[in-house]
C-alpha positions as CSV (number, residue, x, y, z in Angstrom):
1,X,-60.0,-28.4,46.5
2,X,-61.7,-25.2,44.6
3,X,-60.0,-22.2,43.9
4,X,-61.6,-19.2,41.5
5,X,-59.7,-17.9,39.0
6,X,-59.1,-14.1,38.5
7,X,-62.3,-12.3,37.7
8,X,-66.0,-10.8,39.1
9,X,-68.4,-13.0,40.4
10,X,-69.5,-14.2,37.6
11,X,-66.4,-15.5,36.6
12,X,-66.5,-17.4,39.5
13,X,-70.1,-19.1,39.7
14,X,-69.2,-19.8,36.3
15,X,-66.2,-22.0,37.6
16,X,-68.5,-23.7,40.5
17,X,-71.5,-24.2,37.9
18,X,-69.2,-26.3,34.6
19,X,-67.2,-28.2,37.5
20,X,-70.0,-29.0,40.3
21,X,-72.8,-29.7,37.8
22,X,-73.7,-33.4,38.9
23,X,-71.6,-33.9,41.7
24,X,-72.8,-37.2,43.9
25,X,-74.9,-38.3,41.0
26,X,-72.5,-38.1,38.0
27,X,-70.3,-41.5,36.9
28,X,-66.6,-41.3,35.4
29,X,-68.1,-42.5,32.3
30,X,-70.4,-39.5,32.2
31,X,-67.4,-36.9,32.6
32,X,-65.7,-38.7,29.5
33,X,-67.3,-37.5,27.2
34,X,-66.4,-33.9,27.7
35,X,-63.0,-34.5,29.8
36,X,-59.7,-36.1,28.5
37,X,-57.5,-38.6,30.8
38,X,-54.1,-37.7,32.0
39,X,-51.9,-40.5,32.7
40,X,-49.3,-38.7,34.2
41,X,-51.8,-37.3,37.3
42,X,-53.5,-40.8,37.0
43,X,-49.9,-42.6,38.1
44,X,-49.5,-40.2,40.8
45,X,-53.2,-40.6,42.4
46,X,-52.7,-44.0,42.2
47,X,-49.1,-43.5,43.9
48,X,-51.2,-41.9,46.5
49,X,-53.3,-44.2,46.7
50,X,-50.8,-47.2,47.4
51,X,-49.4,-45.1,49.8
52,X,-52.3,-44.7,51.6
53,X,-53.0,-48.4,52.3
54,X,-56.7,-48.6,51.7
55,X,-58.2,-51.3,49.6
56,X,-60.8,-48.4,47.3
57,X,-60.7,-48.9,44.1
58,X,-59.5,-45.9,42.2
59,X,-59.8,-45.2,38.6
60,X,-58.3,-42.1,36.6
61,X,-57.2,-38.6,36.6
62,X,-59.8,-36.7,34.0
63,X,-59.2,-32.6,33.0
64,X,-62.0,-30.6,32.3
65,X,-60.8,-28.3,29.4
66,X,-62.1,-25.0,31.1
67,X,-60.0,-22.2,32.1
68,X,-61.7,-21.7,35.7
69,X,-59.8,-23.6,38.3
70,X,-61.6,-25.9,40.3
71,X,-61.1,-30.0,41.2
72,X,-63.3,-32.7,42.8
73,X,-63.3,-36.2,43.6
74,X,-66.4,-37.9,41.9
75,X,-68.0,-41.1,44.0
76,X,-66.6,-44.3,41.6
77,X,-63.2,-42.6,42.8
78,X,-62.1,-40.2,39.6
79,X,-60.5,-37.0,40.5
80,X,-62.0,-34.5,37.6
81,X,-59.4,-31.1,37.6
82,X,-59.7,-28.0,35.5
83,X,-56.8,-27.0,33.3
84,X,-57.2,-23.5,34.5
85,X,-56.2,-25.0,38.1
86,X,-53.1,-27.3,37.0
87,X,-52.4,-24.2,34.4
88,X,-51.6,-22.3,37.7
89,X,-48.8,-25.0,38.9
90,X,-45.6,-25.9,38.2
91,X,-44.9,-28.9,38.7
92,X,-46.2,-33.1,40.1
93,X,-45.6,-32.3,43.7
94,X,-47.9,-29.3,43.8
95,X,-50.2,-31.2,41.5
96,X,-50.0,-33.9,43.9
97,X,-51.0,-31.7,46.9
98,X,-54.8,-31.3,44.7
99,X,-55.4,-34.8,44.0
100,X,-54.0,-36.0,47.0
101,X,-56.2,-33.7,49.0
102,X,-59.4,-34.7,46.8
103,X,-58.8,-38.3,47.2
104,X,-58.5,-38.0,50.9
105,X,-62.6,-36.9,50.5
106,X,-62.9,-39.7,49.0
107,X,-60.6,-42.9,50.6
108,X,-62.8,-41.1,53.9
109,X,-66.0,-41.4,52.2
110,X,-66.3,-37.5,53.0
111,X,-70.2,-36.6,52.9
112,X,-71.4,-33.3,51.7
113,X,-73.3,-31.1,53.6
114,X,-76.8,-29.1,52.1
115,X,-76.4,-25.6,52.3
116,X,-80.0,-24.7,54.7
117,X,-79.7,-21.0,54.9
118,X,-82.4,-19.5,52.9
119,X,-80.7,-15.9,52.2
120,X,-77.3,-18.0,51.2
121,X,-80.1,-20.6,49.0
122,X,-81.6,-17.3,47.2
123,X,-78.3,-16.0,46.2
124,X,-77.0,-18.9,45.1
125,X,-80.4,-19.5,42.6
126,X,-80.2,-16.2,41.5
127,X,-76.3,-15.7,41.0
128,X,-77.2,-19.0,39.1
129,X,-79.7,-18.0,37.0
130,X,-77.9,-14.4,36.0
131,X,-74.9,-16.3,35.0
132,X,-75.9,-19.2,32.9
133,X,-78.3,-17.0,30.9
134,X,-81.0,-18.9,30.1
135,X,-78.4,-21.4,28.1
136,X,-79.4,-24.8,31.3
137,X,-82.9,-25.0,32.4
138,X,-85.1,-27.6,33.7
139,X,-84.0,-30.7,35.5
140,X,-80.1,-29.7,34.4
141,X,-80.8,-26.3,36.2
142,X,-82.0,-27.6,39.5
143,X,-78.5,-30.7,39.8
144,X,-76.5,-27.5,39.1
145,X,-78.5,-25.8,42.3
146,X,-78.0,-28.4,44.4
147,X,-74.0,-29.0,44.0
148,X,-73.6,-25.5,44.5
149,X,-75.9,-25.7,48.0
150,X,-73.7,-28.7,49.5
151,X,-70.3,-28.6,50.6
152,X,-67.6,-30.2,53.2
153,X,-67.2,-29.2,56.4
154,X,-64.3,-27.4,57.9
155,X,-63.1,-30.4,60.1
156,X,-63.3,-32.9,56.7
157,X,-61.6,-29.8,54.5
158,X,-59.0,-29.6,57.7
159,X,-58.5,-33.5,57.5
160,X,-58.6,-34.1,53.9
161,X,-55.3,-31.0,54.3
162,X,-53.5,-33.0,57.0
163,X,-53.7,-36.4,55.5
164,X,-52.8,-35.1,51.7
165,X,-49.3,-33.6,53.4
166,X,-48.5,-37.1,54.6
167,X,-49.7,-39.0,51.6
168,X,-46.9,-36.9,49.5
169,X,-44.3,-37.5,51.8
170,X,-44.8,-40.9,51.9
171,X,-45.3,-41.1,48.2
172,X,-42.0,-39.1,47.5
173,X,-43.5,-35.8,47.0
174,X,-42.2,-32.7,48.4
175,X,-44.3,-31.9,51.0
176,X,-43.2,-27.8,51.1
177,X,-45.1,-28.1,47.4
178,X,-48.7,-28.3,49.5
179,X,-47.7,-24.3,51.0
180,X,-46.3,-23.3,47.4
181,X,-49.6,-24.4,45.8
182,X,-52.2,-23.0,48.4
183,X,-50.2,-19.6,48.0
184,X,-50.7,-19.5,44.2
185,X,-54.1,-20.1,45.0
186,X,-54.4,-17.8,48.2
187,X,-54.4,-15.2,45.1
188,X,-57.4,-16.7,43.5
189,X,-59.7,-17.5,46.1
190,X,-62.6,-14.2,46.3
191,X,-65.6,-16.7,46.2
192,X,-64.0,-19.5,48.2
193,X,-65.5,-18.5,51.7
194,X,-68.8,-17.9,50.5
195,X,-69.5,-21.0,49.1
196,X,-68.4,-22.6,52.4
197,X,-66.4,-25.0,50.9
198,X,-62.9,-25.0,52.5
199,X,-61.6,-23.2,55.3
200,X,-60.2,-19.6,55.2
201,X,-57.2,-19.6,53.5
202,X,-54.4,-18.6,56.3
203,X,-56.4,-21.1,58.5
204,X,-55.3,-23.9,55.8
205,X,-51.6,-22.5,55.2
206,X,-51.5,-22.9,59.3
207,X,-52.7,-26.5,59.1
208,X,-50.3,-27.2,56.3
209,X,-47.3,-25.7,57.4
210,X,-47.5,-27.6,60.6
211,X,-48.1,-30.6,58.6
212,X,-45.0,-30.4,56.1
213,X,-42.4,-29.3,59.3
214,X,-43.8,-33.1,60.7
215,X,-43.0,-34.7,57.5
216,X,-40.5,-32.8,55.7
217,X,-37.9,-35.4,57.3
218,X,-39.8,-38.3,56.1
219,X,-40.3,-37.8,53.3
220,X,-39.2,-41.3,50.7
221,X,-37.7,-41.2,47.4
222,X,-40.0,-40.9,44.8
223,X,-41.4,-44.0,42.6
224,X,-40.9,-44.3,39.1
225,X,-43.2,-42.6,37.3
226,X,-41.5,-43.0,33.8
227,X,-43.7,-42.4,30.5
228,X,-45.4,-45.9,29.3
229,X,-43.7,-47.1,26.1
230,X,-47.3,-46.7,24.8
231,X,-47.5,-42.8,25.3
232,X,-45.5,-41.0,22.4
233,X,-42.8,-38.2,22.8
234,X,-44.7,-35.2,24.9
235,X,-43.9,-32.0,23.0
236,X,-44.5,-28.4,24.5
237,X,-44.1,-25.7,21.2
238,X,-43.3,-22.6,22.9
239,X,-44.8,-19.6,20.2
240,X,-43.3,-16.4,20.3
241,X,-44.6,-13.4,18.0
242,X,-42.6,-11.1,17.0
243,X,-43.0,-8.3,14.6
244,X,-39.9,-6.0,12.7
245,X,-39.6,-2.4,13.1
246,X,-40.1,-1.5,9.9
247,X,-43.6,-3.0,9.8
248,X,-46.1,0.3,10.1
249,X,-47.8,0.1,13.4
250,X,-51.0,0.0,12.1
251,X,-50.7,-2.9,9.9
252,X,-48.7,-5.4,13.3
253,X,-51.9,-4.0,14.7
254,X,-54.2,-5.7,12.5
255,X,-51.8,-8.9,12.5
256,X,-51.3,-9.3,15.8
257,X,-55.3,-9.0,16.4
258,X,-55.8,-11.4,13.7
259,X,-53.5,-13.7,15.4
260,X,-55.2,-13.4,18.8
261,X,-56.2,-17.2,19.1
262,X,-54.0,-19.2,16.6
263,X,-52.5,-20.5,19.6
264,X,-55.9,-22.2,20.0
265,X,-56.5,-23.3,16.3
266,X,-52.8,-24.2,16.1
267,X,-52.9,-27.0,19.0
268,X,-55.7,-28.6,17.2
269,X,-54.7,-28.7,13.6
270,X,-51.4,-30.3,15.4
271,X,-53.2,-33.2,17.0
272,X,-54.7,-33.3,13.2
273,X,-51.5,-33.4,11.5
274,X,-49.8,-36.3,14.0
275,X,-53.0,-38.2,14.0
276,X,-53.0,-38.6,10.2
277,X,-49.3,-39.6,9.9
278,X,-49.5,-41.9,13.4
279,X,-46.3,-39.4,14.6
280,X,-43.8,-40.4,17.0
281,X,-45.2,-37.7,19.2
282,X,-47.9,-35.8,20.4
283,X,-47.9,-31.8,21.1
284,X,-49.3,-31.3,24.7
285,X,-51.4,-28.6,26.3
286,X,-49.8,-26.0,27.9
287,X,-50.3,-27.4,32.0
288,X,-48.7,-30.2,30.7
289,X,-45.5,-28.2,30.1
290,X,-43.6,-29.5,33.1
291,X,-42.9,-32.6,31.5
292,X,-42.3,-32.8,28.1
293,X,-39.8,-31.8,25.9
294,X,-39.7,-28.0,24.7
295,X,-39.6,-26.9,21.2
296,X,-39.9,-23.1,20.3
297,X,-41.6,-21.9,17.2
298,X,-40.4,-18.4,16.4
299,X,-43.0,-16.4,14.1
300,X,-41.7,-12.9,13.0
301,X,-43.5,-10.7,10.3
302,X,-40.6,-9.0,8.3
303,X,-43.5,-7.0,6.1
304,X,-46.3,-6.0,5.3
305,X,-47.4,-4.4,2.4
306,X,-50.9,-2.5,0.7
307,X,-51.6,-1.2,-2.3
308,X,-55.1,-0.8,-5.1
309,X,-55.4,-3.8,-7.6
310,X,-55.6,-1.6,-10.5
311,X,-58.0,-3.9,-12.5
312,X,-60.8,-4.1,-10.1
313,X,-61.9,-0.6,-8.2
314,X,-62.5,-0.6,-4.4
315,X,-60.4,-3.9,-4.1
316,X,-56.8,-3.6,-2.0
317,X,-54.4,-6.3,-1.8
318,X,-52.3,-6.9,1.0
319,X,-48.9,-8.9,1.4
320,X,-47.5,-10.1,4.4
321,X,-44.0,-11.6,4.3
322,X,-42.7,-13.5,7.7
323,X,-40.6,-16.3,8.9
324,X,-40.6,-18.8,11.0
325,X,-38.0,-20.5,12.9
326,X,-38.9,-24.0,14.6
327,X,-35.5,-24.5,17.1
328,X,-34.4,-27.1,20.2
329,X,-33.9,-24.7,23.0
330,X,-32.1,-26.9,25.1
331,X,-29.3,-27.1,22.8
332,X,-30.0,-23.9,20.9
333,X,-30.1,-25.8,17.8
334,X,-32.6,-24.3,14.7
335,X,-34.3,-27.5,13.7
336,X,-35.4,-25.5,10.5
337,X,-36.7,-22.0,8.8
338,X,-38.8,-21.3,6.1
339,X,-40.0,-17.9,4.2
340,X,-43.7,-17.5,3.7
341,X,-45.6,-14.8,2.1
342,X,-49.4,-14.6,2.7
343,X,-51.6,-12.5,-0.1
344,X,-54.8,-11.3,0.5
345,X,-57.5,-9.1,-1.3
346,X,-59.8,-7.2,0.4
347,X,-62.9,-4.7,-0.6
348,X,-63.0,-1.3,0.5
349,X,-64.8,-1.3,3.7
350,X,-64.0,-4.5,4.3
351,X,-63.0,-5.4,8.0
352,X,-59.3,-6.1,7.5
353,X,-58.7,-7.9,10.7
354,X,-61.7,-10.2,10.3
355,X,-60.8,-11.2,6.6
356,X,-57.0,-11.5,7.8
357,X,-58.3,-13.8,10.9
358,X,-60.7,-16.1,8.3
359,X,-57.9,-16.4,5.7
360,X,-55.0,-17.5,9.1
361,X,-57.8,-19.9,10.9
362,X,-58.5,-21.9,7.2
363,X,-54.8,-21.6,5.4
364,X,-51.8,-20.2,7.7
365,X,-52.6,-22.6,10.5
366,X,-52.8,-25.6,8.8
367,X,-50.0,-24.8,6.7
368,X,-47.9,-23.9,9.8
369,X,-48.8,-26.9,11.6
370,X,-47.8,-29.5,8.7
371,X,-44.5,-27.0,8.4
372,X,-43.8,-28.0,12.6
373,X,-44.6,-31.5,11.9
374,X,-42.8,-33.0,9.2
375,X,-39.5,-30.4,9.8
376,X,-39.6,-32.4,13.6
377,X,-39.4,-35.7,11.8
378,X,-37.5,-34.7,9.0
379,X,-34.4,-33.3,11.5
380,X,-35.8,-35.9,13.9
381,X,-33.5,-33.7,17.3
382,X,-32.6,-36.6,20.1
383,X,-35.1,-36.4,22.7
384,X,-37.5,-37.9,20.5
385,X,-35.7,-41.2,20.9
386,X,-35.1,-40.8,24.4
387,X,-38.5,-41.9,27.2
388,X,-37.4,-39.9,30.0
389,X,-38.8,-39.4,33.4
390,X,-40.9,-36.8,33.6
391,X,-39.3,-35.8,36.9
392,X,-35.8,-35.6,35.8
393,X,-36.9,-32.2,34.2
394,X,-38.4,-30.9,37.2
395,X,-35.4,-29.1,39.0
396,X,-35.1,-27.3,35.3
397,X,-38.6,-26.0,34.9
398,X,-38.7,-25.1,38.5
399,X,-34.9,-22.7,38.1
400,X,-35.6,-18.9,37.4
401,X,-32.6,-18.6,35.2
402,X,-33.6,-21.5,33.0
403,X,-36.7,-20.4,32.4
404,X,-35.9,-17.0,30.6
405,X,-34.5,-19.5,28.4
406,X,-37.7,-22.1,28.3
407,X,-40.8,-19.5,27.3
408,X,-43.3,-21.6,29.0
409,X,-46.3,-19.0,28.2
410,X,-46.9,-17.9,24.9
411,X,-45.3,-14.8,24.2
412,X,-47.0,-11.5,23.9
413,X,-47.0,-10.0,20.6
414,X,-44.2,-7.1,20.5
415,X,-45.8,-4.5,17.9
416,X,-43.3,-1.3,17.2
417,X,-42.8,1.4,19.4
């Protein structure tokens, strides 16, 4: 299953090169080290795989932490999947449809073909060497060329389609899930047919759709796939930036541009903060959404403030006041609020937004991520007792009118007018 995300060429050898680079000759063990384990996808490939009656062996679910989407089956029998790829779903039966499809490849023992056209051969090197730069060379450069010159045939990607339909249905999975996902990536899909490696796309929606109207009558209930007592409370936190009216444009400018990746820096000084303490719960990534339990952090700058320190010339200091608001949005509850001010001095000339960026990435953050932390245990809301089914909240994620409720995307900065 390989699908490109939005972008020029580039963008999409890129995805091919990170994901492909020792297919057929890299282990599970080998991925590790740069991939995390999921054990949600891990219970449903091995749901599949019980489903599917053979005796193989299958070992994890691994994400590669890139934004491209892409997924592949490695030989030991670990399905490796990009986030940008499951950050394009919605929910465990279209997440299904990918790994079931990738471990049909494999249950089938699916061999790759070698790409033998010398025209497509001298693209591929050179598209290859343009877009890694210089950055892979040697023997690294030359396993990279040869994933990307092998692929599967049309009759094993038309197969691997067909059988992943009826492994969902007989796993519980809604089979209509297998159209929903090719169609979200239909839209991503520019490189796809030169690479060789699947079928066109309306020849696989053709296959599928005659595929789910066979088993959409069969299909069984689905097997618990509850949260191990092991795994702590999944939480999503749901940031939305907002700046006040009265805030001069060019100043929420310079914040918001400053702000551009704490979304990024805030995830991982989380995982810090609840790794210290041993938390009750764990803050997940944002594909992981579907399942866990939403909480929405509410950041609004109320002011923002410049004038000349008097005592030192050329020097300006700048004050930013702001709130935030951590709240349930299930039961529209505000777990807490606090007011912070943030103070910073700057020298004329000096690049405001990089100084503003350097003082949020090594103060704000952390201190905003310890302020999310201990307010969740301190007003310690009720799902964090509960171990629900990931499922149960699948019918709410999936319904339109919930979700203006349930920002699932962080929300774009709203600078005055």
């Amino acid at each position: 299953m390989k699908a490109v995300s939005k972008g020029n060429g580039f963008a999409a050898l890129v995805t091919v090169i990170l994901v492909l680079i020792v297919i057929g000759q890299a282990t599970a063990s080998d991925w590790s080290s740069f991939c995390y384990e999921d054990w949600h996808l891990t219970a449903i490939a091995k749901r599949l795989t019980e489903v599917s009656g053979a005796s193989v062996s299958f070992k994890s679910v691994l994400i590669l932490p890139i934004q491209e989407a892409n997924a592949f089956v490695s030989e030991d029998g670990s399905i490796i999947v990009t986030e940008g790829l499951l950050e394009q779903l919605d929910d465990s039966d279209q997440m299904a449809f990918v790994l079931a499809h990738e471990l049909v490849h494999f249950l089938k023992g699916h061999p790759r073909d070698r790409e033998s056209n010398p025209t497509r051969l001298d693209r591929i090197r050179t598209e290859l060497e343009r877009g890694i730069g210089g950055t892979i060379v040697g023997t690294a450069l030359e396993w990279i060329f040869k994933a990307l010159s092998s692929y599967y045939s049309r009759e094993r990607e038309r197969e691997a389609d067909e059988e992943a339909v009826r492994l969902m249905a007989l796993a519980g999975f809604r089979p209509t899930a297998a159209l929903t996902c090719l169609k979200r990536l239909e839209k991503q899909s520019g490189f796809l047919s030169w690479f060789r490696s699947h079928p066109f796309v309306n020849e696989r929606l053709n296959i599928v759709a005659a595929q789910v109207r066979k088993w959409m009558t069969k299909t069984t209930p689905l097997a618990d796939l509850k949260r191990p007592q092991t795994i702590p409370t999944e939480i999503f936190l749901s940031l939305q930036w907002h700046c006040d009216p009265s805030v001069p444009k060019e100043l929420s400018s310079f914040w918001s541009r400053s702000f551009s990746q704490a979304d990024r820096l805030l995830w991982s000084a989380l995982q810090d903060q609840t790794s210290k303490i041993n938390a009750p719960f764990v803050f997940v990534r944002p594909w992981q959404r579907y399942r866990a339990q939403l909480v929405s952090l509410r950041f609004v700058l109320h002011q923002a403030q410049s004038f000349p320190l008097p005592s030192l010339t050329g020097w300006h200091q700048w004050v930013f006041k702001m709130e935030w608001i951590l709240s349930d949005p299930r039961s529209e509850t505000v777990l807490t609020a606090s007011q912070e001010k943030l103070v910073l001095s700057t020298r004329e000339g000096e690049d405001l937004v990089q100084a503003l960026s350097s003082h949020i990435r090594s103060l704000t953050v952390p201190r905003l991520a310890k302020f999310i932390v201990q307010s969740l245990l301190e007003s310690r809301p009720p799902f964090l007792s509960e171990n629900n089914n990931p499922d149960d909240r699948r019918a709410v994620f999936c319904n339109p009118s919930i979700q203006r409720h349930y920002p699932l995307h962080l929300a774009g900065w709203k600078e005055k007018e």
